[in-house]
C-alpha positions as CSV (number, residue, x, y, z in Angstrom):
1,X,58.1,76.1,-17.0
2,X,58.4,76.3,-20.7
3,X,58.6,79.9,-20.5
4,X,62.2,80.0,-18.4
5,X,63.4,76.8,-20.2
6,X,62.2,77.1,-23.8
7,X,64.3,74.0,-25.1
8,X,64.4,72.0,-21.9
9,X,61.5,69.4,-22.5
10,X,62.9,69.1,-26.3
11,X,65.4,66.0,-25.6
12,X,62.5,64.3,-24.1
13,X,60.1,64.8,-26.9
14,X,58.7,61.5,-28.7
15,X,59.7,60.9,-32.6
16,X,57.6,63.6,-34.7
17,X,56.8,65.8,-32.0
18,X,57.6,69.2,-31.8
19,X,56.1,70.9,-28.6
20,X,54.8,69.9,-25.3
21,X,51.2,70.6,-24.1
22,X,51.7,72.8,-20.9
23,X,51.2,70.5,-17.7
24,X,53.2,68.0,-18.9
25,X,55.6,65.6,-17.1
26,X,59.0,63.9,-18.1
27,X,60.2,61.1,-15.5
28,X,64.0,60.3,-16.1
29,X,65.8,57.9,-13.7
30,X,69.9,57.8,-15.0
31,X,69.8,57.3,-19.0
32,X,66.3,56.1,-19.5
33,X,63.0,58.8,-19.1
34,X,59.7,58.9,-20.1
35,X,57.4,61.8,-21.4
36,X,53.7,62.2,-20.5
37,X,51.8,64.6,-22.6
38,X,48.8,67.0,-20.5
39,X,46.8,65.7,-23.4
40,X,46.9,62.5,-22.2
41,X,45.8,62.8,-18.5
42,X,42.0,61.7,-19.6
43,X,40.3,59.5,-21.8
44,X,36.3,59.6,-22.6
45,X,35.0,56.4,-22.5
46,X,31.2,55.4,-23.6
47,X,29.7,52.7,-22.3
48,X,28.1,50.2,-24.8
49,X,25.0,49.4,-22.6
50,X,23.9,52.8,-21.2
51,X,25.3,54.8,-23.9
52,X,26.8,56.9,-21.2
53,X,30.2,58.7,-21.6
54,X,32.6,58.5,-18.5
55,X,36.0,60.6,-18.6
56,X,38.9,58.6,-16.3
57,X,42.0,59.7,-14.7
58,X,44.7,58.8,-16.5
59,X,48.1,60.4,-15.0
60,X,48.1,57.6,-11.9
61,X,48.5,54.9,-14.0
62,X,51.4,56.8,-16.4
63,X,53.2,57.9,-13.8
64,X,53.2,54.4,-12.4
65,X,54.4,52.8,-15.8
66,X,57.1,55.5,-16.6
67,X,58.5,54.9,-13.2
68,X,58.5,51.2,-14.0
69,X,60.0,51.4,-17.1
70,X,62.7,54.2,-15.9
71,X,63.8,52.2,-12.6
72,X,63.9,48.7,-14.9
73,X,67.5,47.3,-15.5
74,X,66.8,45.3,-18.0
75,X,64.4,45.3,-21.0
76,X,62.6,42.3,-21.3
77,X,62.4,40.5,-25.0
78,X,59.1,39.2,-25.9
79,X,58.0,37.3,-28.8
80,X,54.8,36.8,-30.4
81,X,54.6,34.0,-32.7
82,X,53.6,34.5,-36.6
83,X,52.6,32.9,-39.5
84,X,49.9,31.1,-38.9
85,X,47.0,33.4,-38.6
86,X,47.5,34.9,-34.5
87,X,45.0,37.1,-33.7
88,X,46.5,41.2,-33.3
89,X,47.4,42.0,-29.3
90,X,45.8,45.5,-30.2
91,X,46.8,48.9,-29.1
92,X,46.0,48.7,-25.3
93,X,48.2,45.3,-24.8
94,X,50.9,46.3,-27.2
95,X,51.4,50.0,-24.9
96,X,51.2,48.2,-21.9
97,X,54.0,46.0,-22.9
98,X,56.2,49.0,-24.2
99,X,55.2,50.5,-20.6
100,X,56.3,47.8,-18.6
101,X,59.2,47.6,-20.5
102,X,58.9,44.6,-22.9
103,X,60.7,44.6,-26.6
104,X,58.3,42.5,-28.9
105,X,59.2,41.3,-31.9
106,X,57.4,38.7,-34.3
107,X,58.6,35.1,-34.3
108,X,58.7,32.8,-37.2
109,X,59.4,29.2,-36.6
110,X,58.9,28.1,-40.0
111,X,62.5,30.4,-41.0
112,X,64.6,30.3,-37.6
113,X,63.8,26.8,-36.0
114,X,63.8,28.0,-32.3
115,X,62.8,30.1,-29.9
116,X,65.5,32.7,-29.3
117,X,67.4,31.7,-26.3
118,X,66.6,35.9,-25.4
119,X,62.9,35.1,-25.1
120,X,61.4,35.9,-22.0
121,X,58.3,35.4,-23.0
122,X,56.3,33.5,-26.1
123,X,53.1,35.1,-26.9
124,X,50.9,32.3,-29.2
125,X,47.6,34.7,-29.8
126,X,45.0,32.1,-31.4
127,X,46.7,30.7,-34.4
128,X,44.0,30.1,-37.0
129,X,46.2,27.2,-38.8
130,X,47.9,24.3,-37.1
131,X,51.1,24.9,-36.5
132,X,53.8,22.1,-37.8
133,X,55.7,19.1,-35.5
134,X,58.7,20.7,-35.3
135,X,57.1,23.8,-34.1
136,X,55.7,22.3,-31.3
137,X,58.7,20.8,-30.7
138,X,60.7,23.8,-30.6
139,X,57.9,25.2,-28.0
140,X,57.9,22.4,-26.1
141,X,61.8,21.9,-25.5
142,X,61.7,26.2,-25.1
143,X,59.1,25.3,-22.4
144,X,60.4,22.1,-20.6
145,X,63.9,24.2,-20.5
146,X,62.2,26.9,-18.2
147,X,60.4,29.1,-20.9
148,X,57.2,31.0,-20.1
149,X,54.4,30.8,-22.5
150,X,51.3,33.1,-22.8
151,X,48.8,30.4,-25.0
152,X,45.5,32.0,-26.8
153,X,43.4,29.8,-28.5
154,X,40.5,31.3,-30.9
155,X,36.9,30.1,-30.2
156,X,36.2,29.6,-34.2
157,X,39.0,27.6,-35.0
158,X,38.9,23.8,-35.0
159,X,40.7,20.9,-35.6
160,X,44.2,22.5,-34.9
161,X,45.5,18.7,-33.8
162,X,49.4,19.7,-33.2
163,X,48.3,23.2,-31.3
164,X,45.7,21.7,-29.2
165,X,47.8,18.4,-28.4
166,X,49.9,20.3,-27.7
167,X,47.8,22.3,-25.1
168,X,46.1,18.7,-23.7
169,X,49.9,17.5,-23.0
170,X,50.6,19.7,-20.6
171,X,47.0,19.6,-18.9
172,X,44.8,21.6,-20.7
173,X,42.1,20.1,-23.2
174,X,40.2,22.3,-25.6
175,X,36.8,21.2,-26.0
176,X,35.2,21.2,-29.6
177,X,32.6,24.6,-30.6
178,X,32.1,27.7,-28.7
179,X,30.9,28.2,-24.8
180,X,26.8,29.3,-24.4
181,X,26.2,30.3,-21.1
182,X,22.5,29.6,-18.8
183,X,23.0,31.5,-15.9
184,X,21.9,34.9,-17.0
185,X,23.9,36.6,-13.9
186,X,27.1,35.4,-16.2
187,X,26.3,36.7,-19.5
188,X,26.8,39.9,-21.0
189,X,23.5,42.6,-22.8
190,X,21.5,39.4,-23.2
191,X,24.3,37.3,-25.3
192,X,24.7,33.9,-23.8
193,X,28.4,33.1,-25.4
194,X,29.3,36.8,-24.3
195,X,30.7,35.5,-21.1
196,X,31.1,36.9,-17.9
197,X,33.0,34.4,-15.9
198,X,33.9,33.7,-12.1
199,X,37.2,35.2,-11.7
200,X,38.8,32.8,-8.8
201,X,41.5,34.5,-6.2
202,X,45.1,33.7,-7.7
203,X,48.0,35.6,-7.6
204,X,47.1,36.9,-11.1
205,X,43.6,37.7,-10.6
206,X,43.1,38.7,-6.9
207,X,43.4,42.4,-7.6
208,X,40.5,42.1,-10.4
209,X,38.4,39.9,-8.2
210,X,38.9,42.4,-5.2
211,X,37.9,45.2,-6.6
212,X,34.5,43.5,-8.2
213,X,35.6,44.4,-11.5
214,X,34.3,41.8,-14.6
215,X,36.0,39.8,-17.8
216,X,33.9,39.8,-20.7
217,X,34.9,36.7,-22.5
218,X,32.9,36.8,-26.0
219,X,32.8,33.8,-28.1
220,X,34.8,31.5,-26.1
221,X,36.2,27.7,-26.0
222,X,35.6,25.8,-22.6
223,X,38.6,24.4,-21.4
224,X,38.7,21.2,-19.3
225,X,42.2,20.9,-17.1
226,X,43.9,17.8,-15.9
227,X,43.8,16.8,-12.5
228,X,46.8,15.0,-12.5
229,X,49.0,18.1,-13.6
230,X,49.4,20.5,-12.1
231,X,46.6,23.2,-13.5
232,X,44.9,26.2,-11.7
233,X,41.6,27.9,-13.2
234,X,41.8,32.1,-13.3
235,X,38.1,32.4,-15.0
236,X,35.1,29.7,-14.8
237,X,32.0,29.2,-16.3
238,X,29.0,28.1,-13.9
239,X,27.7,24.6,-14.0
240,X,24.8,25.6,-16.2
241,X,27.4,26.2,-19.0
242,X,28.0,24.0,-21.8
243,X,29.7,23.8,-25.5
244,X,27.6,24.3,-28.8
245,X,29.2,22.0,-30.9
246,X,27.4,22.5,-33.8
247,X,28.2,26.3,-34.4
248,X,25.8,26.4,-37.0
249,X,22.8,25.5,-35.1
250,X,19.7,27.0,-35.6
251,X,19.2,26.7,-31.5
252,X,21.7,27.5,-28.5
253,X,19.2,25.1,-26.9
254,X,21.5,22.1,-25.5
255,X,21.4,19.6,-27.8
256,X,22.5,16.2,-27.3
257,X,26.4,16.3,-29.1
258,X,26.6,19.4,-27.1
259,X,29.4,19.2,-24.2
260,X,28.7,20.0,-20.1
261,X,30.2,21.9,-18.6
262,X,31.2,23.8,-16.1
263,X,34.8,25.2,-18.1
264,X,38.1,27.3,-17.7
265,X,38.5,30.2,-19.8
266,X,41.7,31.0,-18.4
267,X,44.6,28.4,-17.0
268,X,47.6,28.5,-15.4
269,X,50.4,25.6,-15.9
270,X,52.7,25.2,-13.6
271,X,52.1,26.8,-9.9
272,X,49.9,30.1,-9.2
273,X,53.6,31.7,-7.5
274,X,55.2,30.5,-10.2
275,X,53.5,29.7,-13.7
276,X,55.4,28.0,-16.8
277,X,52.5,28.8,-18.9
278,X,48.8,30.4,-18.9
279,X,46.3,29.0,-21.4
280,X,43.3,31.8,-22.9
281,X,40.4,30.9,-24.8
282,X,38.9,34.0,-26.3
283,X,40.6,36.2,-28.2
284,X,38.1,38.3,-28.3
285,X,39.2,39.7,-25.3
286,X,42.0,41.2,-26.8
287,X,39.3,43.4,-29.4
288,X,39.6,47.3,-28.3
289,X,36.1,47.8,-28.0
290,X,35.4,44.6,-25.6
291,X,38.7,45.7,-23.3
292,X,36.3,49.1,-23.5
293,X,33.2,47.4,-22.8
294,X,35.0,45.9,-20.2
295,X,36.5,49.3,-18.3
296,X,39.9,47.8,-19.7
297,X,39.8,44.5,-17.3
298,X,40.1,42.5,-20.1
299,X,43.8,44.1,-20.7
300,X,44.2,44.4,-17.0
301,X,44.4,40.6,-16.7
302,X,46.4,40.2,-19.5
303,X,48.9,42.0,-18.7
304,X,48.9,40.9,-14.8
305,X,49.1,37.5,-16.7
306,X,52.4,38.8,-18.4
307,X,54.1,40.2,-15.7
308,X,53.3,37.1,-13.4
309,X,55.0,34.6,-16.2
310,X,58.3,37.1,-16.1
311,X,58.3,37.1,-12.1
312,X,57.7,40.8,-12.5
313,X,54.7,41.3,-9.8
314,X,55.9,44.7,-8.8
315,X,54.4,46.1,-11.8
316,X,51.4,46.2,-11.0
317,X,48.3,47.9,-12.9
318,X,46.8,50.5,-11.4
319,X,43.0,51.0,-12.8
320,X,42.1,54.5,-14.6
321,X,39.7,56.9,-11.6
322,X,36.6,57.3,-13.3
């Protein structure tokens, strides 16, 4: 009650503000607190293909991710690799990470050699130029030596031989030009390369896949995974699927260079329990207005995909109540 305890909610304020909307929350466990503004407690959201607006409940999932972040001993340090192009994480992901109580900073390889013996997680979001041998090699030794990896790889980019051998060494190929779908059940407002794939029951996904919710994968790679290593597929094309690999094509007829499929857009390396790394091939996924498109499932699984590398599974995501 603001009106008892005018300067109460003041120590709890965020930088640069200088009131609190009436109705809101602070959650404090010890040193560490959270504040939740009223004004936060809904969000309009209009869907792309009915032109509908839908207002959602936020406050569940706030609650849940101050209470995370106040009960949390220990912050954990993220990285996200720069320099060579990487694709934004965008507003949604880059909140949820402060939310679950990640620090991220930006990582240059090219100036400090290695990955940060803090790093408890190395987020690669599409690079757009191939990144150098000793690059991979500082990733590769970070990885072999227990590090957990979050790998994006963006659909328009080619020919990144370090990045993508590097990818196909530890059992996950990247397949030349961009994912058209045939199954019209798996495509998204009558775009066959905006995916909608199978998401299969892991660990990761089994929440998602539960519920019936959807990824919408637009402009995609397909990714074909070892079966010698050991490799687990979170998101699958059908059968009908198959990679354009002439982009410039005046058809998305299958032509003859064209690649069958069926594909993984999403990978995990290592075991579903216990991933070492988890391999993405659209970055489009990460775009604000798909993750909208998508009722934020999009960032849903990204995060879930997070949390699982870091062995935090109790922080889990609970959806928005249209």
């Amino acid at each position: 009650d603001q009106t008892l305890y005018p300067n109460f909610v003041n120590d709890y304020l965020p930088s640069g503000t200088t009131s609190a909307p009436d109705g809101s929350i602070v959650i404090k466990c010890g040193d560490k607190y959270r504040f939740i503004s009223h004004d936060d407690f809904y969000k309009s959201n209009q869907d792309y293909t009915s032109g509908q607006t839908t207002t959602s409940i936020e406050l569940e999932p706030l609650i849940t991710a101050a209470i995370n972040y106040c009960v949390s001993e220990n912050t954990l340090k993220a990285y996200q690799l720069a320099g060579q192009g990487e694709v934004e994480l965008g507003d949604t992901l880059t909140a949820g990470l402060t939310n679950d109580d990640y620090e991220v900073e930006s990582l240059n390889l090219i100036t400090s050699g290695k990955v940060p013996d803090d790093c408890a997680l190395l987020i690669i979001s599409g690079p757009t130029a191939d990144l150098s041998a000793d690059m991979i090699s500082a990733i590769q030794s970070y990885l072999d030596n227990g590090g957990k990896i979050y790998a994006m790889v963006d659909a328009y980019t080619e020919g990144l031989v370090n990045y993508y051998g590097f990818l196909e060494k530890n059992g996950v190929t990247v397949n030349q030009g961009v994912v058209i779908e045939n199954d019209d059940s798996h495509f998204f407002n009558s775009n066959p390369t905006y995916l909608l794939p199978t998401i299969n029951d892991t660990e990761i996904t089994k929440d998602i896949s539960t519920a019936g919710y959807y990824v919408l994968a637009p402009i995609a790679k397909g990714l074909t995974l070892s079966t010698t290593a050991s490799v687990t597929s979170m998101l699958d094309t059908t059968d009908s699927s198959y990679s354009k690999v002439n982009t410039q094509s005046n058809t998305v007829e299958k032509e003859d260079a064209d690649i069958a499929g069926p594909f993984s857009i999403a990978a995990i390396v290592g075991t579903t329990e216990e991933p070492k790394m988890i391999v993405m091939s659209c970055t489009n996924m990460l775009d604000s207005g798909v993750d909208e498109s998508s009722n934020y499932t999009n960032s849903n699984f990204v995060m879930n995909g997070f949390n699982s590398l870091t062995q935090q599974e109790s922080k889990i995501s609970i959806r928005s109540k249209d």
